[in-house]
N, C-alpha and C positions, 0 to 999 in steps of 0.2 A: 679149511672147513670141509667136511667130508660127505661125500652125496649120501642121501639117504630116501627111503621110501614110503612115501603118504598117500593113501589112500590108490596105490595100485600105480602110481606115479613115480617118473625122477623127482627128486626136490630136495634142498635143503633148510636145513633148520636152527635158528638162534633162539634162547632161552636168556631169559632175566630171571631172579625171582618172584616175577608176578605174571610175565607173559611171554608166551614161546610164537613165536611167526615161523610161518612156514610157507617158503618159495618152490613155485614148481620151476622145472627146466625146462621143459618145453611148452611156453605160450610166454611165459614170466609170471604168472598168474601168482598174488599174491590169496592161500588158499586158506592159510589160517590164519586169524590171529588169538589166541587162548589166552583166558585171563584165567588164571590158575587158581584163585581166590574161588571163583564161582564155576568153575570146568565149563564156562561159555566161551564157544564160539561164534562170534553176534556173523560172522561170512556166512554165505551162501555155498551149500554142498548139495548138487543136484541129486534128485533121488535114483540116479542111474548109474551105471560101472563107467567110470572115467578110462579114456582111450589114449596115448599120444597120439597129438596129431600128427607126428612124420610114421603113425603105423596104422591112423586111418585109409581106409577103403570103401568106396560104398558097397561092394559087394558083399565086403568080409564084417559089414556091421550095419544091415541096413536097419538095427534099430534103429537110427540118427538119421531116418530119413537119407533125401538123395539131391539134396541143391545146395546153395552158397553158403546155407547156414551151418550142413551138417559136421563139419568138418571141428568149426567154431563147437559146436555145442557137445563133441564128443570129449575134449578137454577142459572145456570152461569148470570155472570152480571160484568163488570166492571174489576176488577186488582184477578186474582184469582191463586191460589199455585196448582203447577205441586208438588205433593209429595205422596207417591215415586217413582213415574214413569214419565216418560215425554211421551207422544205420547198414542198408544192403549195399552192393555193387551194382550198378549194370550191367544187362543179360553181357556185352561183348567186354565189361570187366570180370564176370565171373569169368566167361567163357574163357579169359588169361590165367584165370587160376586164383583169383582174389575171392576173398572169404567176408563172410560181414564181417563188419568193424576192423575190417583192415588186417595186415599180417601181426600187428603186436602182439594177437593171442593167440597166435600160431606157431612162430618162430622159435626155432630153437637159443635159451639164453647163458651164456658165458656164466658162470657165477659163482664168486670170491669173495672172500673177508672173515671177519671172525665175530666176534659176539658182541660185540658193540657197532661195526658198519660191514652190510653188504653189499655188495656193488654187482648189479645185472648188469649185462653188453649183449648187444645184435645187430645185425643189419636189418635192414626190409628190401632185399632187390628189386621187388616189383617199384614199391616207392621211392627206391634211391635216399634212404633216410638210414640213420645211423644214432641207435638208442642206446641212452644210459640212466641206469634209475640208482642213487643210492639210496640206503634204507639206514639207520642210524638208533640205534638203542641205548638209552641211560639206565644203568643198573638197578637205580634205585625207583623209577618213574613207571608211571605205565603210558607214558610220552613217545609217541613212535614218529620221527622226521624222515620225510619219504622228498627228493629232492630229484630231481628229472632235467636230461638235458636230450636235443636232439640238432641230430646236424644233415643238412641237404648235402646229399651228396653228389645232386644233376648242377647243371651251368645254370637254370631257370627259377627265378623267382616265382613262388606259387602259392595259392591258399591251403591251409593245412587242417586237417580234422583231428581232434585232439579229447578226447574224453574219458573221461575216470570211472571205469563203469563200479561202481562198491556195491556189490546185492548180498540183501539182507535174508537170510533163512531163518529154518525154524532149528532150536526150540527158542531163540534169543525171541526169533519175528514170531509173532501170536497174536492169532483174527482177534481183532476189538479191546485189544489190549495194548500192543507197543506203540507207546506214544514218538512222534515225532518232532522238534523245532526248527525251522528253518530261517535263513535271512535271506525270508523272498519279498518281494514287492508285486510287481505285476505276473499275472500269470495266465494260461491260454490250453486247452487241450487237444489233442489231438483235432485236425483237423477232417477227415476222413472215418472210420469205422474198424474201431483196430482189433475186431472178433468179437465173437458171439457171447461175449461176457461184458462188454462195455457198454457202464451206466452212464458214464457221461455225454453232457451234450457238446456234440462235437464242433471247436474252431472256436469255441466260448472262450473269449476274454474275460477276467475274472481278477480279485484281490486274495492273496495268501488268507487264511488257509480254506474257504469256502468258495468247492466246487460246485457250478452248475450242472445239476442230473437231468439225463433225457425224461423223467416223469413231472419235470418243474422243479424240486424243490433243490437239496445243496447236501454236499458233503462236507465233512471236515476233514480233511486231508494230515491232520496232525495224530491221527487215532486210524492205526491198520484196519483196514475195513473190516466187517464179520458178516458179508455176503455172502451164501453159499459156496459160489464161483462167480470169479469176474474178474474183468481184466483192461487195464486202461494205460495212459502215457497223458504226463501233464509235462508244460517246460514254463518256469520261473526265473526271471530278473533276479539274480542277486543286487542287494539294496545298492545304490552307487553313491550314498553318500558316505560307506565305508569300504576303508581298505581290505579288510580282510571279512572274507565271505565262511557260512560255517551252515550243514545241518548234525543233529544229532538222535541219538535213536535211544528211547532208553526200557529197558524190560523190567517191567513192575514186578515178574515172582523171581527174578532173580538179583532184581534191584542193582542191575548195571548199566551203567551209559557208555554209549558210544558213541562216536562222532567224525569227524573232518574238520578242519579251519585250512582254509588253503586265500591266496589273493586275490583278489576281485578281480583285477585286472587282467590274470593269465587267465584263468575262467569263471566268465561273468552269467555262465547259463546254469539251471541244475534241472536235469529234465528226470524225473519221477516216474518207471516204469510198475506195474501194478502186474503180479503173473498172481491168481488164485484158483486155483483148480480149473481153468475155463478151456486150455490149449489141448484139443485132443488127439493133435498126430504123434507121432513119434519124435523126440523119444519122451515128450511130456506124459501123453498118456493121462492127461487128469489128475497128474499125482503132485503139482510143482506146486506150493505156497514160496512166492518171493516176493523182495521189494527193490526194486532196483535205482539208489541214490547216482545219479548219473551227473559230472558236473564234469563241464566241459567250456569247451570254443564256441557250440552250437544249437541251437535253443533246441531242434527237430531231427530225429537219427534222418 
C-alpha cells in the first residue's frame, strides 16, 4: 500500500466502491472517511494548514499557539486517539514533553495492508505503551471495523486514559440542522466554565437529551445548536442495560448517516465537546464549527 498525500500530510489511503478512508502517518489520525455516493465527509477538517507534528516548532508556526496543546492541534484532523491521557497534562507533565490527550495523536505510525485491512503500529515512550489499530473494509458495505489493541510495556500495573475522540465538521455538521441519537442515560456538564461561549449550566446533572442552560430553561442536545457562537462539554452514561453502546449523526441536505457502535464495556463514557465559533486565540481564530463525539474510559477530559 503505497503512501500518499492528504491535505499537505503523510497518509495513506483504501477505497471501496462506496468509501475511501484515509489514514495519516503521523499522529494515526483517521482524517477521512468519504462516502462517495454523496462526496461527504461527515470528519472534522480544521480550517487551518495542517502541520506534522515531528516538523512542529513554536517558533516556526506560532499560528498554533505556544503550550501543551499546540503541538496536538497543528496535526489534528478528523477521528484521533486520546492515549494515555484524556484532557491536558500537568505543567511538570508538559514540562516532559507530553501533549494533550496523550502521544496517540502525535506519534509517528507504522502502516500496512491493502484494501480491505490496515494495520497502524507505534510506541508511546513516554507512556511505555505499545499501539495497534486494525481498520477492515467489505467491498460491498459501507461497514468499517476498526479493532484496537494496546500493550504495557513498564513492570507496573496502572490506570489508563483511553478515548476515541470522532469530531464532526462542516458541511456534514450544520447549525440547527444535524440531528444527533445517542444511547445515553444519565448525563452531567461541565463542571467549571469552559469559555466565553458556554450556555450551559455548569456541574448540572441532567437526563439525555435535555440540557440545563445558565438562563433556566434546556437544550436539546440531539439538534446542533444554531447559536451564534458557543461552546460547551457534556459527559453521558452509556445505557448499562446493553452491551453495545452507539451515537449517530445524520445530515438532512445530504440525507447521510453516520455513526459508531462500539462495547459498553471497553467504553462506558461518551463525552460531547461543542466548539462554534466561540475560541478566539490561535489557531481557532473564530473560525472553528465542530462537534466533538468523544467516547471513552472517562466521563471528564
Amino acid at each position: 500500500m503505497p503512501e500518499t498525500t492528504y491535505r499537505n500530510r503523510r497518509a495513506f489511503q483504501v477505497e471501496t466502491a462506496t468509501l475511501r478512508l484515509t489514514v495519516l502517518t503521523e499522529g494515526g489520525h483517521i482524517a477521512e472517511i468519504l462516502h462517495k455516493p454523496t462526496g461527504m465527509n461527515p470528519l472534522w477538517t480544521p480550517p487551518w494548514p495542517s502541520v506534522e507534528p515531528s516538523g512542529y516548532h513554536p517558533v516556526r508556526h506560532p499560528e498554533f499557539g505556544n503550550n501543551a496543546e499546540s503541538k496536538l492541534l497543528a496535526g489534528i484532523m478528523g477521528h484521533n486517539l486520546c492515549l494515555d491521557i484524556f484532557g491536558g497534562p500537568s505543567p511538570e507533565e508538559a514540562a516532559a514533553g507530553l501533549t494533550v490527550h496523550g502521544e496517540g495523536s502525535v506519534v509517528p505510525y507504522a502502516i500496512s495492508g491493502d484494501a480491505s485491512l490496515v494495520t497502524c503500529r507505534a510506541e508511546f515512550p513516554l507512556a511505555q505503551l505499545r499501539f495497534k489499530r486494525e481498520i477492515r473494509l467489505a467491498p460491498e458495505s459501507c461497514v468499517i471495523q476498526i479493532s484496537e489493541f494496546v500493550q504495557n510495556l513498564s513492570p507496573y500495573d496502572r490506570p489508563v486514559a483511553w478515548t476515541q475522540h470522532v469530531t464532526l465538521g462542516p458541511p456534514f455538521l450544520a447549525k440547527g440542522s444535524t440531528q444527533f441519537r445517542v444511547s445515553a442515560t444519565r448525563s452531567k456538564t461541565f463542571e467549571g466554565d469552559f469559555g466565553s461561549g458556554d450556555y450551559m449550566a455548569p456541574g448540572a446533572e441532567f437526563n439525555w437529551p435535555h440540557v440545563p442552560c445558565r438562563d433556566g430553561g434546556t437544550s436539546d442536545l440531539r439538534v446542533f445548536t444554531d447559536r451564534p457562537a458557543s461552546g460547551a462539554f457534556t459527559t453521558h452514561l452509556m445505557d448499562p442495560a446493553h452491551k453495545q453502546s452507539f451515537f449517530t449523526a445524520w445530515s438532512p441536505s445530504s440525507r447521510l448517516l453516520f455513526g459508531y457502535v462500539w462495547p459498553r464495556a471497553a467504553f462506558p463514557w461518551l463525552g460531547i465537546w461543542e466548539e462554534n465559533y466561540s475560541r478566539m486565540s490561535p489557531p481557532w481564530n473564530g473560525k472553528t464549527l465542530t462537534r466533538g463525539m468523544e467516547f471513552g474510559v472517562s466521563p471528564i477530559p
